[in-house]
N, C-alpha and C positions, 0 to 999 in steps of 0.2 A: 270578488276579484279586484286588484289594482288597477288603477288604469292603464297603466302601461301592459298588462295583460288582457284588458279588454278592447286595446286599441290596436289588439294583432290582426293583420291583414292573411287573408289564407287565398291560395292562390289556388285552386282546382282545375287540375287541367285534364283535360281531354275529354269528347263528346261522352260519354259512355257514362263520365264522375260526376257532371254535369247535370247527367240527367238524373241520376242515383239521389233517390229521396231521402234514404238512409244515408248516406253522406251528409247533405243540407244540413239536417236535422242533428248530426252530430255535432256538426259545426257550430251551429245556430245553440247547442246545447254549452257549447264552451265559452260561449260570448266571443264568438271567432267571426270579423269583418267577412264577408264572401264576395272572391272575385273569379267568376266563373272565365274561364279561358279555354273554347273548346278548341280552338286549334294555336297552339304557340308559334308565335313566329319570331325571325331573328331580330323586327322591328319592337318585339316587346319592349320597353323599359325595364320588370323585373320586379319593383320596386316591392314588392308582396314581401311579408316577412315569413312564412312556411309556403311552401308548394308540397300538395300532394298529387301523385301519377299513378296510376292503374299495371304500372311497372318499371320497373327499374334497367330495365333492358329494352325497350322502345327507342323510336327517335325525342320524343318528347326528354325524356329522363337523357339522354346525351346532348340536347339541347340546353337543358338546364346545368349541364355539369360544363360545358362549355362556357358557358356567364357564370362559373367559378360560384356558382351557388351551392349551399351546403346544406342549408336546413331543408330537405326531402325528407318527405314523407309519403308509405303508402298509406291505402284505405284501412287494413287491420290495426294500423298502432292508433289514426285517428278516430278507431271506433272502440276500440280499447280504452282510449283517454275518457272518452264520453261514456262508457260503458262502467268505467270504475271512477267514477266523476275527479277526478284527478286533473286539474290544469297542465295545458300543452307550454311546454317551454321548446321554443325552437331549436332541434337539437345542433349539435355542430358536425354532424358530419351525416349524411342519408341514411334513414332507418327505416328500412321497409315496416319491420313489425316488432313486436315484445314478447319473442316467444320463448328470447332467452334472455329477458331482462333479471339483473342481478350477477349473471354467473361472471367468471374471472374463467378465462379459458389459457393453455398452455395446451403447443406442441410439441410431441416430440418421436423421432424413427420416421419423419416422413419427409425421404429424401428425395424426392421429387420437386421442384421449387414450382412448379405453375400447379399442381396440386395444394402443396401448401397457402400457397397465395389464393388460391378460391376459399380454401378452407376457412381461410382469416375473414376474406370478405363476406363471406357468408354467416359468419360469426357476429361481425361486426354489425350486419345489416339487420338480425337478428336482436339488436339492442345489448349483446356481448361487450364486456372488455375482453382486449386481448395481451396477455407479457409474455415477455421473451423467456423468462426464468421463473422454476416453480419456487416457491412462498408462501408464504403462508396466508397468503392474502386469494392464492388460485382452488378456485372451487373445484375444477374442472381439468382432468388431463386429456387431452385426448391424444391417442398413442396408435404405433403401427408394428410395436411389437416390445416385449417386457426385458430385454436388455439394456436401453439407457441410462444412465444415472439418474435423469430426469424421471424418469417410471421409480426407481427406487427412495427418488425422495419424496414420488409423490405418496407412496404409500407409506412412506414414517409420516407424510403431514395428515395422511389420512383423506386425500384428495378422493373424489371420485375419476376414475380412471375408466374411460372408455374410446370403442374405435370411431374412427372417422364416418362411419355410418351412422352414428346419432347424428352429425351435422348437416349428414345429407336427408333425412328423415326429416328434421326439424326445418329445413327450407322446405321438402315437398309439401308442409304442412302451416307455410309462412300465411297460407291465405286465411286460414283459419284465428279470428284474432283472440278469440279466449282460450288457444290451446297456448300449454305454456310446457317448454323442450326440456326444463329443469324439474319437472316433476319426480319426484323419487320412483314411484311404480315404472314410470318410461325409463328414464332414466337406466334403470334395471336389464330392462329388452337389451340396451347397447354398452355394457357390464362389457369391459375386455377379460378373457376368459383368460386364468394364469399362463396355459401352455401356448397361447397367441401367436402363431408365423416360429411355433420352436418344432423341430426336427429331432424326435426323440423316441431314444429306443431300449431297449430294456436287455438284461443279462443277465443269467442264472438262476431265474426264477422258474416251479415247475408251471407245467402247459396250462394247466388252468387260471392258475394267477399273472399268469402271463398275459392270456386272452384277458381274462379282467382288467388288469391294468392298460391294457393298451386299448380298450372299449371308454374307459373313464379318461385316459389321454387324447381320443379323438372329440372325445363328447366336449373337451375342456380346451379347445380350439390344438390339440397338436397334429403335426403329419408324423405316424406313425412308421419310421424306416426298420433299417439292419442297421447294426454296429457298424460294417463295411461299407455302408454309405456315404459317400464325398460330402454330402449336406449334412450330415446329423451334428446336432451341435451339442446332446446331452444324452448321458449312456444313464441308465438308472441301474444299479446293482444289488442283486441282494446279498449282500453284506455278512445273511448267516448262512451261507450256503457257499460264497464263494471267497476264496483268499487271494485269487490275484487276477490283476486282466491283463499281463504285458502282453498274452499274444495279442490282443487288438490295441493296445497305447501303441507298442511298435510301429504299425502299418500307420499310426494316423494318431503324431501327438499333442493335438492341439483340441483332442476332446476334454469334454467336461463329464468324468465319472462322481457321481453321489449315491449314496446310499436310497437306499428304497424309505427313510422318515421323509426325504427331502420331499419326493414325487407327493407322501399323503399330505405331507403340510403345507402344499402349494393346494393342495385339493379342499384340504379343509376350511385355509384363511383365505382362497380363491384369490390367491396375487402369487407372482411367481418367485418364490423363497429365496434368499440370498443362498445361491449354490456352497460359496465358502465356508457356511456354516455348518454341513450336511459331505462333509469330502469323502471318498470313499477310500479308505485306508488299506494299502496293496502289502500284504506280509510275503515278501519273495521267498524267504526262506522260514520253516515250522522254527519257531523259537527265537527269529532273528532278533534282538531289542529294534533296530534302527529300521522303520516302515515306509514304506513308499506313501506319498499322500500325493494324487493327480486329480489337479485341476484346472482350467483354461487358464490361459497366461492373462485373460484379459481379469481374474479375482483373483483376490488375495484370499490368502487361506484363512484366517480369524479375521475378528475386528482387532484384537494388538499383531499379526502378523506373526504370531504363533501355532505350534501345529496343536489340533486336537488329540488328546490321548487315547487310544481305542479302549474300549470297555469288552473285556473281556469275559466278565462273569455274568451269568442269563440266570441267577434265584430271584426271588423276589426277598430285600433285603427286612431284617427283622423289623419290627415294628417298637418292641422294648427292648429289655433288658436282656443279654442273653448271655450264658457262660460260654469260654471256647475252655479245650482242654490244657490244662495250665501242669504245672509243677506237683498242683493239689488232686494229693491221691484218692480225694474223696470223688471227683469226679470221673475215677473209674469204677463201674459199674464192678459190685463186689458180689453180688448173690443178685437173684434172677429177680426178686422181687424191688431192689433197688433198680435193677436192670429197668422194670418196667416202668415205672415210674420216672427214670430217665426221659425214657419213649414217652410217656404222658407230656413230660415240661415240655420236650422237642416239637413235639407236636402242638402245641400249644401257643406255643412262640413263633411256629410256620402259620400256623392258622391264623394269629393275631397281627402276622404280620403283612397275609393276604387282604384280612379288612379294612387293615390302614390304608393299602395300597388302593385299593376301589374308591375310598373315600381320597384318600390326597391326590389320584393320578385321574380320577374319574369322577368325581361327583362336584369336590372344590372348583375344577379348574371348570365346570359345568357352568355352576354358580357363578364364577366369576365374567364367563362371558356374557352370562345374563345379565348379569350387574353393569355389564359395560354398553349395553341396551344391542348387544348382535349375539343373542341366543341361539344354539346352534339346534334345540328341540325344543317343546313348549315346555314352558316351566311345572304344567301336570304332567308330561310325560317324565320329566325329570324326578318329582316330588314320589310320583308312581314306583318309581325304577330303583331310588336310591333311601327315601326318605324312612325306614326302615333298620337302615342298617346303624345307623350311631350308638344304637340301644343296644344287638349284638358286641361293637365294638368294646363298650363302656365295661359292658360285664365281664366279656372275657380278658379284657386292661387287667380285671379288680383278680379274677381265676392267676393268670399269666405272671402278675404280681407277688404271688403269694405261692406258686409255685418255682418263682426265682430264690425266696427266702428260704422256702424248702431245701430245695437243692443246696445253696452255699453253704448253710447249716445244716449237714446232712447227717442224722443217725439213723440208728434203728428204729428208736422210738416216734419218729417223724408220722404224721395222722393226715393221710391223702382223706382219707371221706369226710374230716371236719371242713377242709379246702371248700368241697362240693356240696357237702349240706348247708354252709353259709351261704353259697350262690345262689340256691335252690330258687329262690323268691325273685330273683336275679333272669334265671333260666326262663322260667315261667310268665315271665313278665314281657321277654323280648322275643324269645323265639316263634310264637302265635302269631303274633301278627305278620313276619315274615313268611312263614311256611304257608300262611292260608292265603295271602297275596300273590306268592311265588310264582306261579305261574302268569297271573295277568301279568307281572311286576316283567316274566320272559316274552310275551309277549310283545309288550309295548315296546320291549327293548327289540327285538329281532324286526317290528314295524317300524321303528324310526330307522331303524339298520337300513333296512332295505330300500325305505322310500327319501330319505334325506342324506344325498350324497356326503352333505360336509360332515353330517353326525356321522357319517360311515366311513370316513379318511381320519376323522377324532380316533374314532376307536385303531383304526389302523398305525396310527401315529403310538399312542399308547400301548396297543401289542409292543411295539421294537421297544420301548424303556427295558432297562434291567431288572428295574424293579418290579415288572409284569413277568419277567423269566419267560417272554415272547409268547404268553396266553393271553387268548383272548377276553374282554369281560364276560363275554357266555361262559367260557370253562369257571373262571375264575366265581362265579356269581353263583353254581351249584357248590360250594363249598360248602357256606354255612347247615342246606341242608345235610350234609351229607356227617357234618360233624357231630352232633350227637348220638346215633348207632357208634360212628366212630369211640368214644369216649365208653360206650356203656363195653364196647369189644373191650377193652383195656382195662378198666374198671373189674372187669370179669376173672381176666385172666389175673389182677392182683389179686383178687379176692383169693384164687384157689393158689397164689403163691404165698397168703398173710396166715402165719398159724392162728387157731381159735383161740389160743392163748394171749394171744396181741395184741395191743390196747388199737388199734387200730382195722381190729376185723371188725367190729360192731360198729363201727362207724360206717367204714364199706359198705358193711350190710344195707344201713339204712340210704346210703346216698344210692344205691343200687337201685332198689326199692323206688324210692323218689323220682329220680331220673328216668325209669320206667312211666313211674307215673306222670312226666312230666311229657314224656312221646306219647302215651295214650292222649293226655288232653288237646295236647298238640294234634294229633290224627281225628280226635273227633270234632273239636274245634272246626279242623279243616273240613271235614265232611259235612260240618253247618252250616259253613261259609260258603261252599260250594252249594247246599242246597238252596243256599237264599240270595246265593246271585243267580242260581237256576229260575225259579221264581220268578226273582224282578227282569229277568231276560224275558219271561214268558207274560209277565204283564205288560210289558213293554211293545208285547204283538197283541192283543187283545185289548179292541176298542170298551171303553164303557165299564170296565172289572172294578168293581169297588174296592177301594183299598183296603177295606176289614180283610178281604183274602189275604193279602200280606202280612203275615204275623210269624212270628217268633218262634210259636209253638207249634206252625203249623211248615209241614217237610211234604216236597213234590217226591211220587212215589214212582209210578208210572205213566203213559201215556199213549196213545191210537189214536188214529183217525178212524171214521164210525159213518154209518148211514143211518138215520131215524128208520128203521123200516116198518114201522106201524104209521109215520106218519103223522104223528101226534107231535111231534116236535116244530118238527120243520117238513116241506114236500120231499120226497124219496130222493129228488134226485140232488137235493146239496147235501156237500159234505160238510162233518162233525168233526171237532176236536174234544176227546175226552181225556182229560189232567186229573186224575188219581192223587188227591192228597191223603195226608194222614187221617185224615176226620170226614173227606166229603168229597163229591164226586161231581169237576166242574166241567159245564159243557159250551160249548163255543160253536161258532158256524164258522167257516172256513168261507173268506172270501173269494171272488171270483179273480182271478189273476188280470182278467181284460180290465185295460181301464189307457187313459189318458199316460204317454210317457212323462217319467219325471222332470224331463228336460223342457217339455212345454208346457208342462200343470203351473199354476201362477198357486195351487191352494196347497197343501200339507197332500202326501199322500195314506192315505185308509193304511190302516192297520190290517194284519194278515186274519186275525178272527173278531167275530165281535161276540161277546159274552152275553147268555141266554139267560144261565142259572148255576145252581147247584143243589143234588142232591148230598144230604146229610145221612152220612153212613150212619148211624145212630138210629133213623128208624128204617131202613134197609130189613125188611125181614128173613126173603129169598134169594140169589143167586140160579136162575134157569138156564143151563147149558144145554141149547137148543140144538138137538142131535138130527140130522140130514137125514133123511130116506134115501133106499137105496145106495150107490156107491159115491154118491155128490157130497164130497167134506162140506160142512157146514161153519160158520165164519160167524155164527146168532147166538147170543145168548138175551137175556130180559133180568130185569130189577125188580123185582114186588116192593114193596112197601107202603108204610101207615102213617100217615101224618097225624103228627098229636091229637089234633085238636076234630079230625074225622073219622068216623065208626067203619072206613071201608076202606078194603086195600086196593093198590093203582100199580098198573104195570107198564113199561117201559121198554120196548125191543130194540136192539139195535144190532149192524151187521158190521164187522170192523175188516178195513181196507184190506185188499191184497198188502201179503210182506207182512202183516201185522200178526201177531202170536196171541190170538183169543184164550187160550187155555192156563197162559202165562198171566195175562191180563186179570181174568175172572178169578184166577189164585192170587192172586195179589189182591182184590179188591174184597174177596173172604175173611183175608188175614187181617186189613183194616177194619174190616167189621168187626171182627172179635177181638180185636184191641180197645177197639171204640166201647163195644157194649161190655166188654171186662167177660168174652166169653174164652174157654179153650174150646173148643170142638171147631175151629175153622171150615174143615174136610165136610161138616155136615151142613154147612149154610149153602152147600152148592146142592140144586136137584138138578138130574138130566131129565129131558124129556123129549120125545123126539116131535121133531115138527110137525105130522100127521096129528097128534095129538094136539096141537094149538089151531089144529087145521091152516099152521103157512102153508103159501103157494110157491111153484118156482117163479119166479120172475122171466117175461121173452128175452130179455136185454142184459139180463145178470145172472151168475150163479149164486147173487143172493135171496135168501125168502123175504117175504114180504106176506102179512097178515091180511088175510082175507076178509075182503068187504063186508062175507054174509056169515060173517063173525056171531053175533047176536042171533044168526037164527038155530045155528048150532052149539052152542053155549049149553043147553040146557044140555044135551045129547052126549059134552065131551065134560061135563064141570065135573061128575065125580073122580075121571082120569087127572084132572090138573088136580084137583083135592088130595088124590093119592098120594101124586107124584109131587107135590107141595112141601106133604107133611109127613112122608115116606111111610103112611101106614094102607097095609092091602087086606086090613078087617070089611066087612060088609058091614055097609052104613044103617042104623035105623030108618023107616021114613021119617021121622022127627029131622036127624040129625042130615037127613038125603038133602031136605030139603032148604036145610038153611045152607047146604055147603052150595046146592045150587043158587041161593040166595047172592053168595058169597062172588061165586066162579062168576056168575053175572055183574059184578060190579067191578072185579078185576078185568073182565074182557071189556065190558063196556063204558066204565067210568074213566078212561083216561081221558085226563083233561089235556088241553095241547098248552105247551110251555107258552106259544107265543100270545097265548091270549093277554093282553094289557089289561085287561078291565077288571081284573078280578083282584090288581091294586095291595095296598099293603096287606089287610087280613089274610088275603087267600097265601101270600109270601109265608107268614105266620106258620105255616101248616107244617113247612121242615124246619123250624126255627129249634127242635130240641132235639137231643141225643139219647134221649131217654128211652129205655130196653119195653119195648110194647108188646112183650108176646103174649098170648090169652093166658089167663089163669090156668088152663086145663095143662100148657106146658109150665106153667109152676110146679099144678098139683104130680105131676111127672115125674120133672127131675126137680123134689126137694134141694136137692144142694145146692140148685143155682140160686137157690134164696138167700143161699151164704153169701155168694159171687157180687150179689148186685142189694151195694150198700144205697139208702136211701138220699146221705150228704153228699157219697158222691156224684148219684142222679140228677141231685138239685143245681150240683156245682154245674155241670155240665149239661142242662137245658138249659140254666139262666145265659152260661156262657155263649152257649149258642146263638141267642136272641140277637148277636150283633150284625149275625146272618142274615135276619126276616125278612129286610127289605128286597135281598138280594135274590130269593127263595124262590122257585116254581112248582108249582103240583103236578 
């Protein structure tokens, strides 16, 4: 510090500042003199160069402002100074605090003068400047309602404009000395809303958009009247519904009617739009040329004081090149097959001209407000919605192009399917990624719709253009799908208007052809895309899933919730998620819904299941459709299967949820198996068996079974019935063969290992790591042909592949 800064004298007054340690030491931090002054009196001298007072409304602070002293201070600015170690310069006129230090403040609408005059003071004390006139130099409007000049200049300067309750806000919070009144997020809270102290009301709109609109006019600071209201100061009209309002200008003319763009683009840019730009144009009579245009006498109708011309025509205007019907008799459609072909270009040019419009009226002007850093949605929702469509655009430019030169040069010998076979690569290239998007691309669009007012007065704004033909971007957005079926209709109907003799039917043929083929790729495309954001939705609830599940070649099938009811999984009474893929069969635990709410968890919240395993369709031997006793529908079916690498089969039971379709389920999961193992016979990899024969029990709690405890000691007693009913043969067994099948029944009933055992670590995962077709030799020596079936490369291809499983794998 200079000396002349460290030789400031700080005068502290009143008991209370006095004693405030934090004071002292503020002081004492700035190389500020201390002369403690716990009661001021008139005998003081004065001579201190800052005084600070505990308020600015006491006898103390009128004390001081009587000896014509200026430099006041409260405790927040001098601990602000010391807080952001910044030297005290004595200011020249009392400043409680710095909550609005920096801002340049203007008012204006606030006709009350001992209002205004606190408003200043408060400003001021607040470390505010204050001018009389906005400039370019005022941060800050503060306003008491959006018709003054001064509100319209502030928004060409681009001022922040808000009501006089920021100033009273930022005093009740003067004590606070790191809070600062100029914050952008605060600042926000006290946003003067466009319709602010306006009286407005609406006209010709139906009942629905009416309530709408007048739900977004209260929300947007208006009082919401009738036309015949002494107060209303602004009529909003819809413009294509109605041609005139002298019955109400008559009664009352010194309203301000505008059209329904004006009300959304006060909504959208949240300032209140210059009425004279937006007039609402009264046709007294159908056909008059000369229109009525009413507006308040206090705006002028343009910015040069010219009337606006009404727009009359609602298409959406072409995008290229287009013919009208001229002198040239070739653009009369002379034979049906010219005819159509007509309808091709027409339609072509409506279509091309819809694209542009999405992109110049919707996606540019998108961009652009991004670019000006006040984006009206995120710029992925944006990228989502639109980023897509240039590619459509491009191609059908190059189509639309060449169906212009068509047409002007018009004969017979003219070749529409070289047009579409040149595009083909064109087609195929752009339409994919649109159509398999499409829907999230509607979504994202219909969320920002609904949830961000101003992106929802945008689109309102752009419906009324002409060149929208008053459709919405929803309508407008299912176009491009909708245009290739369109194209193949027409393409059709030329084909049986083109004789075989034409140089131009073989060409048809083939773009026919193509263009088919280009909606099949498109359709399945889509159907993979959907399968694999289905997926990554469902990895996205499942704790722990290894990402090898996520693959390319692998497609979610079906899916149930399930009960372990053997027990071997997990305890009976949690629930299963079982996800049916194409190759394997993953199983999940469904978590407990109690838990901590998300509002006061400080940690991430659990995922909906966490992942156990998967079985590997591939050694899936059986399918057991576990039949009920007596009249109890039964909800059980069980998995047999043989893991590579051990001589015994394991079985699996589970009970699947009410609501849930077991029979649908177990046919689906047959059908994977026999794709897996390269078998046909699906229908035979299911056995019924009824539950008496597994010996289930009923459950007290459930009408589910559950496998009985004393499993093992009747095992021996029921193995030739499960042997039967296994391998669907009802011969009488050797004792040789009695005994090894009781061998066998024993190690299926009893050898189920439980998933959750950890210990048994990567080898024991190993066990379903292959795909590989494991049934005994004796069903080789059987059915000979399935030895055609089950090639050995392809065996190998599909164990090795499997191995990226193993870790993941449980027995």
């Amino acid at each position: 510090m200079s000396e002349d800064e460290s030789a400031l004298v700080l005068g502290v007054v009143g008991e209370d500042l006095c004693s405030d340690k934090e004071i002292i030491q503020a002081a004492q931090l700035l190389c500020l003199e201390v002369n403690k002054l716990p009661k001021l009196t008139e005998a003081h001298d004065f001579t201190e160069d800052v005084f600070v007072v505990s308020s600015f409304e006491g006898s103390d602070y009128k004390r001081l402002r009587h000896a014509k002293k200026q430099a006041i201070i409260g405790p927040p600015y001098l601990l602000y100074k010391a807080n952001s170690c910044r030297s005290l310069i004595p200011p020249g006129k009392p400043v409680f605090c710095l909550s609005l230090d920096g801002a340049v403040i203007c008012f204006t609408g606030i006709y009350e003068e001992s209002e205004q005059e606190q408003l200043i003071s408060y400003a001021v004390k607040m470390g505010a400047r204050v001018k009389s006139d906005v400039s370019l130099q005022v941060t800050h409007l503060v306003a008491a309602n959006t018709f003054s000049s001064k509100y319209r200049l502030g928004v060409s300067l681009g001022c922040a404009i808000v009501s006089t309750e920021w100033i009273h806000q930022c005093w009740a919070q003067r004590e606070e000395h790191l809070f600062s009144g100029v914050d952008k997020k605060f600042v926000e809270k006290y946003k003067l809303p466009p319709f602010y102290n306006c009286n407005l009301a609406t006209y010709g709109f139906l009942e629905q958009e009416r309530t709408h609109m007048e739900d977004i006019a209260a929300d947007n600071g208006a009082q919401v009247v009738t036309g015949s209201d002494k107060h209303c100061n602004v009529i909003v009209v819809d413009d294509a519904r109605v041609g005139s309002v002298q019955e109400i200008s008559l009664k009352n003319d010194s309203l301000l009617f505008v059209r329904a763009e004006w009300f959304w683009v006060s909504v959208q840019m949240q300032v209140f739009a210059r009425p004279e730009m937006f007039p609402f144009i009264d046709k007294i009579f159908a056909g008059e040329s000369n229109s009525v245009i009413y507006e308040s006498p206090d705006f002028n109708i343009s910015f040069n004081g010219t009337p606006r011309t009404p727009v009359m025509t609602r298409t959406p205007e072409p995008a290229s090149t287009s013919i009208t019907p001229t002198e040239d008799n070739q653009l009369v459609p002379k034979t049906k097959r010219h005819g159509i072909i007509m309808e091709l270009y027409q339609t072509e040019t409506n279509y091309l001209g819809i694209l542009q419009t999405i992109i110049k009226e919707f996606k540019e002007p998108l961009e652009a407000e991004e670019a000006n850093g006040n984006p009206l949605i995120e710029p992925e929702d944006r990228k989502t919605i639109f980023d897509k469509l240039p590619n459509l655009h491009a191609a059908h430019s190059k189509i639309q192009s060449k169906f212009f030169n068509l047409v002007k040069n018009w004969s017979e010998e003219v070749s529409v399917g070289k047009i579409f076979l040149e595009s083909i690569d064109d087609l195929q290239k752009s339409y994919p990624p649109f159509v398999n998007f499409f829907e999230i691309a509607k979504a994202t669009l219909d969320n920002c719709d609904k949830n961000n007012p101003r992106f929802h007065a945008f689109l309102k704004v752009r419906a009324t253009k002409p060149e929208c033909g008053r459709q919405s971007l929803s309508d407008l957005f299912i176009r491009p799908v909708q245009r290739l079926p369109s194209v193949l209709l027409l393409i059709t109907d030329l084909l049986k208007k083109t004789d075989t003799s034409h140089l131009d039917h073989k060409p048809l043929e083939e773009a026919l052809e193509k263009l088919k083929g280009v909606t099949s790729h498109i359709n399945e495309d889509k159907r993979k895309t959907e399968s694999r954001l289905e997926m990554l939705s469902i990895a996205n609830t499942i704790e722990n899933i290894p990402a090898v599940i996520i693959s390319s070649h692998r497609q979610l099938v079906a899916s149930v919730d399930a009960n372990d009811i053997s027990g071997q999984i997990t305890s009976r009474t949690e629930s299963l998620c079982l996800f049916l893929f194409s190759d394997c069969l993953l199983v999940a635990k469904k978590r407990s819904k109690a838990g901590k709410s998300p509002a006061i968890s400080k940690t991430p919240q659990p995922k909906s299941c966490k992942y156990l395993g998967v079985i590997n369709l591939g050694q899936v031997k059986r399918i057991v459709d576990i039949e009920a006793s007596g009249d109890t529908a039964s909800s059980s079916f069980a998995l047999v299967f043989k893991p590579q690498i051990e001589n015994i089969e394991k079985l699996y039971a589970f009970s699947v949820s009410d609501g849930s379709d077991k029979t649908e389920f177990i046919k689906s999961v047959a059908e994977q198996m026999s794709i897996t193992q390269m078998r046909a016979d699906s229908e035979n990899l299911i056995s019924i068996m009824p539950a008496s024969e597994l010996n289930l029990e009923l459950s007290s709690d459930s009408s589910n079974y559950t496998l009985s405890k004393a499993i093992s000691k009747v095992a021996k007693k029921t193995s030739m019935k499960v042997s039967q009913a296994l391998t669907g043969s009802d011969r009488k067994a050797s004792p040789a063969s009695k005994e090894l099948t009781n061998s066998r029944c024993n190690q299926i009933m009893t050898s189920v290992t439980p998933i959750r055992s950890a210990s048994r670590g990567f080898l024991f995962a190993k066990k379903l790591a292959s795909n590989v077709d494991l049934r005994s030799r004796t069903e080789y020596d059987e059915k000979p042909d399935m030895k055609k079936r089950t090639l050995p490369d392809r065996t190998s291809a599909m164990a090795e592949s499997s191995l990226s499983l193993s870790r993941n794998n449980f027995g």
